[in-house]
NUKOL-292503 format. One record per residue (C-alpha): x, y, z. Coordinates in nm, 2 decimals. Each point is the difference from the previous one (the first is absolute). Last residue first. Layout:
+--------+--------+--------+
:      x :      y :      z :
+--------+--------+--------+
:      X :      Y :      Z :
...
+--------+--------+--------+
END
This chain:
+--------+--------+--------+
:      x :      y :      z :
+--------+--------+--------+
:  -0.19 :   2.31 :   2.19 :
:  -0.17 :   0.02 :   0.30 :
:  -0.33 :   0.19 :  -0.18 :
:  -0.02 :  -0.27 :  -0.32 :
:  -0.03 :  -0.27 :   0.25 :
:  -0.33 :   0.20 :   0.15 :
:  -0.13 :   0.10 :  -0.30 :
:   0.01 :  -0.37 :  -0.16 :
:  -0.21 :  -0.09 :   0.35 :
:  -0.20 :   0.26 :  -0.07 :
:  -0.14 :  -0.12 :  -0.34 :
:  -0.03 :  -0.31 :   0.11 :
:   0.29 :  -0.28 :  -0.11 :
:  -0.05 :  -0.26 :  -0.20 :
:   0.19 :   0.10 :  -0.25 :
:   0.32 :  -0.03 :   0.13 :
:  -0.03 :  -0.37 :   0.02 :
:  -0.32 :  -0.16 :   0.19 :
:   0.23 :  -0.27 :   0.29 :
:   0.34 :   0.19 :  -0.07 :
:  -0.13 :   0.33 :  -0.03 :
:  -0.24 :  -0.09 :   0.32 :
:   0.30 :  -0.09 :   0.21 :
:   0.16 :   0.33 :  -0.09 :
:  -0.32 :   0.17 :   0.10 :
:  -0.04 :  -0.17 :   0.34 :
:   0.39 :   0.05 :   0.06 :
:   0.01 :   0.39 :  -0.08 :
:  -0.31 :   0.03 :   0.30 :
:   0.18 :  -0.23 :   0.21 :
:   0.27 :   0.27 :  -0.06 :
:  -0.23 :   0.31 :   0.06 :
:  -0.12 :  -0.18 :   0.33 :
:   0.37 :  -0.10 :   0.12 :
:   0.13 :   0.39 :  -0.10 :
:  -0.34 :   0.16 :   0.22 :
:   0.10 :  -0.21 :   0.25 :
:   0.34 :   0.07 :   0.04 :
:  -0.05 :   0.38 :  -0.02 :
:  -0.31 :   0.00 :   0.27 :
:   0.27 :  -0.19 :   0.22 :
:   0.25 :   0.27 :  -0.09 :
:  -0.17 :   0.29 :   0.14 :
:  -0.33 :   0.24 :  -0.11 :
:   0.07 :  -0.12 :  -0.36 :
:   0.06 :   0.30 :  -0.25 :
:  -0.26 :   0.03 :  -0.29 :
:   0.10 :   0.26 :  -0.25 :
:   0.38 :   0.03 :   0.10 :
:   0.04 :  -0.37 :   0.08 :
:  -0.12 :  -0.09 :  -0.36 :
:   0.29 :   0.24 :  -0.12 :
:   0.23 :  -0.16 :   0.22 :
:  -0.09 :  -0.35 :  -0.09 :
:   0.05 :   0.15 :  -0.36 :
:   0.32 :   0.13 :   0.04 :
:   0.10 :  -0.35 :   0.20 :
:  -0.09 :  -0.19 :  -0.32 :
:  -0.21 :  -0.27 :   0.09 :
:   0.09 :  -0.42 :  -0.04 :
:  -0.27 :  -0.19 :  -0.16 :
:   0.02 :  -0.35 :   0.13 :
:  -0.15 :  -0.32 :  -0.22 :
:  -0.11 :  -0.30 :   0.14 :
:   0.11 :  -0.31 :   0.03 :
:  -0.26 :  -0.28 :   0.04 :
:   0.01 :  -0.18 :   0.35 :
:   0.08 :  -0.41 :  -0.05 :
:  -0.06 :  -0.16 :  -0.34 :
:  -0.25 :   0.12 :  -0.24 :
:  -0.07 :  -0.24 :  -0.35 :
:  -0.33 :  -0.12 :   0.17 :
:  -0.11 :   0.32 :   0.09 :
:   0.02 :   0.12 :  -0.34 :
:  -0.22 :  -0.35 :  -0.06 :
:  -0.22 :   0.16 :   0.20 :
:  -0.05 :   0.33 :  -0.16 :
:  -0.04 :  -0.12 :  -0.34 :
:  -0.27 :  -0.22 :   0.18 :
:  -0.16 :   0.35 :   0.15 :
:   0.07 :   0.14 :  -0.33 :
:  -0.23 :  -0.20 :  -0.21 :
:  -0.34 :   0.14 :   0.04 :
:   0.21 :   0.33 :  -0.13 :
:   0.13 :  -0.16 :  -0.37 :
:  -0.29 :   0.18 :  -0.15 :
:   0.10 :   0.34 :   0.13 :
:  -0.22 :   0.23 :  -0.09 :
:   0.07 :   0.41 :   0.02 :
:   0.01 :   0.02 :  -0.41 :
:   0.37 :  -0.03 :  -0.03 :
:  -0.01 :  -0.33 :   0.20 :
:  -0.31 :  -0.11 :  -0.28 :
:   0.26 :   0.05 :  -0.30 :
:   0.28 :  -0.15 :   0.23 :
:  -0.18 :  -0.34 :   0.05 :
:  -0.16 :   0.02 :  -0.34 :
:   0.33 :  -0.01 :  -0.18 :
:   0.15 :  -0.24 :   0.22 :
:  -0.28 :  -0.25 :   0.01 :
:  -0.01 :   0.01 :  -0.41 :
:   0.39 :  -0.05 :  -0.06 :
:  -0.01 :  -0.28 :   0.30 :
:  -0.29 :  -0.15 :  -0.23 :
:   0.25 :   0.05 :  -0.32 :
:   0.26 :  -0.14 :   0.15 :
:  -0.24 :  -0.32 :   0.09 :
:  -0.12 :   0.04 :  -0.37 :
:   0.33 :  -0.08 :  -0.15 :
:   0.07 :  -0.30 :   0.18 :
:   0.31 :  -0.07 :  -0.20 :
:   0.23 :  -0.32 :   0.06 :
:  -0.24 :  -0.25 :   0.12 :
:  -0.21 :   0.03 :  -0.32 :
:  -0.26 :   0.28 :  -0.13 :
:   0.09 :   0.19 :  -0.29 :
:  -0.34 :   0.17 :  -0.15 :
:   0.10 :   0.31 :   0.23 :
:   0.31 :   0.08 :  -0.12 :
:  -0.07 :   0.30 :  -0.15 :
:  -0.11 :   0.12 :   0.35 :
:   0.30 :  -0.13 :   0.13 :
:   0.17 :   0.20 :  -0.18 :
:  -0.20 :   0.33 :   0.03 :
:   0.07 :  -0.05 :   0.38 :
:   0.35 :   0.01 :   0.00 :
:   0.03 :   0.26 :  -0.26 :
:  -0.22 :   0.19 :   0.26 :
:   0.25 :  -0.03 :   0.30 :
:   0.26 :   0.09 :  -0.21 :
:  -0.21 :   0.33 :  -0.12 :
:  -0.12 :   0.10 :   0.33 :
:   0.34 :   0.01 :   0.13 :
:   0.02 :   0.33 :  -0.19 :
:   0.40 :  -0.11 :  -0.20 :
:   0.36 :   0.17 :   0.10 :
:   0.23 :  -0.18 :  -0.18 :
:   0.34 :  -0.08 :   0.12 :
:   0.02 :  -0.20 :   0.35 :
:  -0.14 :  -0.24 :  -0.19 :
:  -0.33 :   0.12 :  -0.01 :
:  -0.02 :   0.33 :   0.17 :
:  -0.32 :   0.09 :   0.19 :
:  -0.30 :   0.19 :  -0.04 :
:  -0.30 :   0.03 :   0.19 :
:  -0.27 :   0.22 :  -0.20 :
:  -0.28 :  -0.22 :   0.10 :
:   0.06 :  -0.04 :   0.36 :
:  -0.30 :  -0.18 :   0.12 :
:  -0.13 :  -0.19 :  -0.29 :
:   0.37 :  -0.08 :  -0.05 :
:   0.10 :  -0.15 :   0.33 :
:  -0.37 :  -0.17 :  -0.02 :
:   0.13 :  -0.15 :  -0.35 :
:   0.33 :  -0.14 :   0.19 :
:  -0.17 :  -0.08 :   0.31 :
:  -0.27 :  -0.25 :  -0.18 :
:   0.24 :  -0.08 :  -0.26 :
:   0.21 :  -0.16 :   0.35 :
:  -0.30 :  -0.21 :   0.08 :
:  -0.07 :  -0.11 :  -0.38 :
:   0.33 :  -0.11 :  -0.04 :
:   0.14 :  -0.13 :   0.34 :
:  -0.02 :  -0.36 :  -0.12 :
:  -0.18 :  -0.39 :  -0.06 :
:  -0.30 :  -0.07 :  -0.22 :
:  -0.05 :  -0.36 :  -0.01 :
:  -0.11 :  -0.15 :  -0.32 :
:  -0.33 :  -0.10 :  -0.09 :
:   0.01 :  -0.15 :  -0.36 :
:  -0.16 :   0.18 :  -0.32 :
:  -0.36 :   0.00 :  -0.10 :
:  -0.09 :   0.21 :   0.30 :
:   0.21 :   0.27 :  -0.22 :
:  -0.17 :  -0.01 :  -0.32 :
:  -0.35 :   0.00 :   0.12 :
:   0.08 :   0.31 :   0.22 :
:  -0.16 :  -0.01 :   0.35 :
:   0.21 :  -0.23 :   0.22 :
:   0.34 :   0.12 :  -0.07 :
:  -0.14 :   0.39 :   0.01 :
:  -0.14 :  -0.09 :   0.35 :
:   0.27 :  -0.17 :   0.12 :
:   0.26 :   0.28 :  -0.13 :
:  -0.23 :   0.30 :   0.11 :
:  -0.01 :  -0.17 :   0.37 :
:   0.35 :  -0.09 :  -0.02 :
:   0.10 :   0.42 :  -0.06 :
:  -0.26 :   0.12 :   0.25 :
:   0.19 :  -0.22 :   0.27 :
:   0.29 :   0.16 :  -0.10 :
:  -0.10 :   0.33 :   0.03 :
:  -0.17 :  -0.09 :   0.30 :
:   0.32 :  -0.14 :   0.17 :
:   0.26 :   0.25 :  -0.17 :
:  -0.25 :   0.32 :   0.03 :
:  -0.08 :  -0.09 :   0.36 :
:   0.41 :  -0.01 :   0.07 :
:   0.12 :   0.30 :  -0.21 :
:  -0.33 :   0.17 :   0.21 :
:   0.17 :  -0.14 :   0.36 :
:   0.34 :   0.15 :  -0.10 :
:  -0.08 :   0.40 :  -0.06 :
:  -0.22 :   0.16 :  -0.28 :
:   0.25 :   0.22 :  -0.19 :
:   0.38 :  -0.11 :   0.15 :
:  -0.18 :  -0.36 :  -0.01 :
:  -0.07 :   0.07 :  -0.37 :
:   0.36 :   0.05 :  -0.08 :
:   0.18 :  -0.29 :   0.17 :
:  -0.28 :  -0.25 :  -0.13 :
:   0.10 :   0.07 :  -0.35 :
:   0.37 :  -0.01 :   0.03 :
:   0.02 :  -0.33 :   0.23 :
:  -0.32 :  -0.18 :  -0.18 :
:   0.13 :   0.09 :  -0.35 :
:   0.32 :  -0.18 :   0.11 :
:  -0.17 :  -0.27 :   0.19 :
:  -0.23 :  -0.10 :  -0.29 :
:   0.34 :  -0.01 :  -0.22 :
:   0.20 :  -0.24 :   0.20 :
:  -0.29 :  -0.22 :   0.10 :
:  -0.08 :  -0.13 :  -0.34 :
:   0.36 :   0.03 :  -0.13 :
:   0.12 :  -0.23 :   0.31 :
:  -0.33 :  -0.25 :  -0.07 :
:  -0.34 :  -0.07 :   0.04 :
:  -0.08 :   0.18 :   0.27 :
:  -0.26 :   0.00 :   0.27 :
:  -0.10 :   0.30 :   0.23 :
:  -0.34 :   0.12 :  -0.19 :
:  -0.10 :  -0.36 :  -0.03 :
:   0.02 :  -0.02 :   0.37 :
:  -0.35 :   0.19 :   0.03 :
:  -0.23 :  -0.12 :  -0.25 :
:   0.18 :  -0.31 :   0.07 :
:  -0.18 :  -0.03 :   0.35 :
:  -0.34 :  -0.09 :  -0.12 :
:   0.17 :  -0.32 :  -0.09 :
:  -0.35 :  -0.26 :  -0.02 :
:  -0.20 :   0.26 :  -0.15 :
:   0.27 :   0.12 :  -0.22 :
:   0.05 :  -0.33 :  -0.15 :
:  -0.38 :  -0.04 :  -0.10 :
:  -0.01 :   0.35 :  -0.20 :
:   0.33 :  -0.13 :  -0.19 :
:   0.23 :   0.29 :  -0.05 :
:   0.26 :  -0.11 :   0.28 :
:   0.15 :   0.26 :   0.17 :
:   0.34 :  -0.16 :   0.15 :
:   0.10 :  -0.14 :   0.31 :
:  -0.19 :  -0.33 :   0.08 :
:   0.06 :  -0.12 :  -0.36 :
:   0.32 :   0.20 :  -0.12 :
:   0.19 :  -0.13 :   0.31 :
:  -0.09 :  -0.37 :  -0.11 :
:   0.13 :   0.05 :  -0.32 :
:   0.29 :   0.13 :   0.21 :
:   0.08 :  -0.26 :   0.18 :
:  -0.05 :  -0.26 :  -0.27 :
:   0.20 :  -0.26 :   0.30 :
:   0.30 :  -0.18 :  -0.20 :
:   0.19 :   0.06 :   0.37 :
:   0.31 :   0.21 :  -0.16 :
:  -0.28 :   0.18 :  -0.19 :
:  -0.27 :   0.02 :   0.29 :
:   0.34 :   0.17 :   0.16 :
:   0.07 :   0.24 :  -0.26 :
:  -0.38 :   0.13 :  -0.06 :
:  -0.07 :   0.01 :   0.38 :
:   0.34 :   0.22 :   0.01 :
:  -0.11 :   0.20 :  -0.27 :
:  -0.32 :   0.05 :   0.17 :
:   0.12 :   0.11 :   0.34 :
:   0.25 :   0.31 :  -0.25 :
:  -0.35 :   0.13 :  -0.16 :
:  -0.14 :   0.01 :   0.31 :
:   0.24 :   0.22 :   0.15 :
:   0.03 :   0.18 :  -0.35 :
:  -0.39 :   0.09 :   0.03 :
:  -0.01 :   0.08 :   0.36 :
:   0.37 :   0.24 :   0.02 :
:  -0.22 :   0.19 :  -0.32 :
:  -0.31 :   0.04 :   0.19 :
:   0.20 :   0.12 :   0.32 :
:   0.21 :   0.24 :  -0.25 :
:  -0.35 :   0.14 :  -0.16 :
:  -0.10 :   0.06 :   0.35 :
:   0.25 :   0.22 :   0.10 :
:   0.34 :  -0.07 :   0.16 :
:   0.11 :  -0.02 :   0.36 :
:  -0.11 :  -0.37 :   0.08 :
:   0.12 :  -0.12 :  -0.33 :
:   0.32 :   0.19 :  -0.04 :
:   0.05 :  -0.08 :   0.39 :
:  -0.01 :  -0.38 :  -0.06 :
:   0.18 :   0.05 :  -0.33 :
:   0.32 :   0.17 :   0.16 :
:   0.01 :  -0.25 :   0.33 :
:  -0.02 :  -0.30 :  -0.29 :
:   0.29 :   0.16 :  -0.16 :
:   0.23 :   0.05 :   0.34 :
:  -0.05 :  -0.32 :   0.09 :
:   0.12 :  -0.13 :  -0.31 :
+--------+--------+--------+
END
């Protein structure tokens, strides 16, 4: 037992961002399920109680008094099924676009893209004639955050393909899509199982996000510093950092157009080029690869 807990404490501080966000969501998930079997052993509504102080409530004079649930509504599931297959499309998704833009973007885009996702499902619920006719349910889920990554992953790499099943090999983009013409069909159907406009707000945010990135503006940027934070947050101890050993023909080749005056001047030319290696690793991990200056990406490129 002590061996498995020691395996997911180290998956979760070693792993990207999209494994922190999932460890969060089933971690809250599991609290829940215990509220919800204890308030039933105790006749307590646990959960209907959970819902209210938890959830996203459509109601315009709810949300005033639980500004939070724009928030924790993003990390609340209904069920096994619920969680099982935001999680999935979270782990995949998220593992790819934090190779591209690095962890603290798959963490803006989740926040804000699910954040863009409530705001288009209040607003739609409280603007159509047919929908503010029906009741105001709690929206609850991952969705719309984890459309936000999927349709940015897309926007960003469009000719990403991948093999369904293990067997065919489909363009991500047109998964992702048939996701979001579905809910688009959808849109009329507004209860507490489908909140079809909060995917398609995530849908929106993700799009525009990554349209604007590839234009030199980062909409997501007056967010980083809280991205950055909550990285923080997750950090335990000194980060490890990656080494780059050197091949003794090239050390020798170096040494041939450069020679140090003596082995002090070697020593301390090796610590400044590896502090140099560190900065830029830490930066990968911080930006991704593509945050990178053009000379930094010619400097890595050179000690290969």
């Amino acid at each position: 037992m002590n061996d498995i807990l020691e395996n997911l404490k180290r998956q979760f501080k070693t792993g990207g961002m999209y494994i922190k966000l999932i460890y969060i969501n089933v971690a809250v998930f599991i609290i829940f399920a215990l509220v919800e079997g204890l308030g039933v052993l105790l006749k307590i509504p646990a959960m209907e109680l959970a819902h209210y102080h938890f959830t996203l409530n459509t109601s315009m004079s709810q949300m005033l008094y639980q500004p939070w649930g724009w928030i924790t509504y993003m990390f609340f599931h209904a069920g096994v099924f619920h969680l099982a297959m935001n999680m999935m499309m979270l782990f995949y998704i998220g593992k790819i676009l934090e190779t591209y833009l690095g962890g603290k973007k798959v963490l803006s885009i989740y926040i804000l893209g699910g954040l863009a996702g409530a705001l288009v499902q209040v607003v739609a619920k409280n603007s159509f004639p047919a929908l503010r006719e029906q009741f105001d349910y709690p929206v609850l889920g991952a969705s719309g955050a984890v459309i936000a990554l999927a349709v940015a992953t897309v926007t960003y790499a469009p000719k990403l393909e991948v093999y369904l099943f293990g067997s065919f090999k489909l363009k991500l983009l047109w998964i992702v899509g048939f996701f979001v013409l579905q809910d688009m069909l959808q849109m009329s159907r507004v209860n507490g199982d489908v909140a079809s406009f909060t995917h398609l707000g995530g849908a929106l945010f993700g799009f525009l996000m990554i349209t604007k990135y590839k234009k030199g503006k980062d909409i997501t940027k007056w967010f980083d510093p809280i991205a950055a934070y909550i990285k923080t947050i997750f950090k335990k101890g000194k980060s490890t950092k990656m080494k780059v050993k050197f091949s003794k023909p090239r050390e020798r080749k170096k040494a041939t157009k450069t020679p140090p005056r003596d082995d002090y001047d070697y020593n301390a030319n090796k610590v400044a080029q590896q502090k140099k290696i560190d900065a830029i690793l830490d930066k990968i991990k911080y930006k991704g690869y593509d945050g990178l200056t053009k000379k930094e990406k010619d400097f890595l490129n050179s000690i290969k």
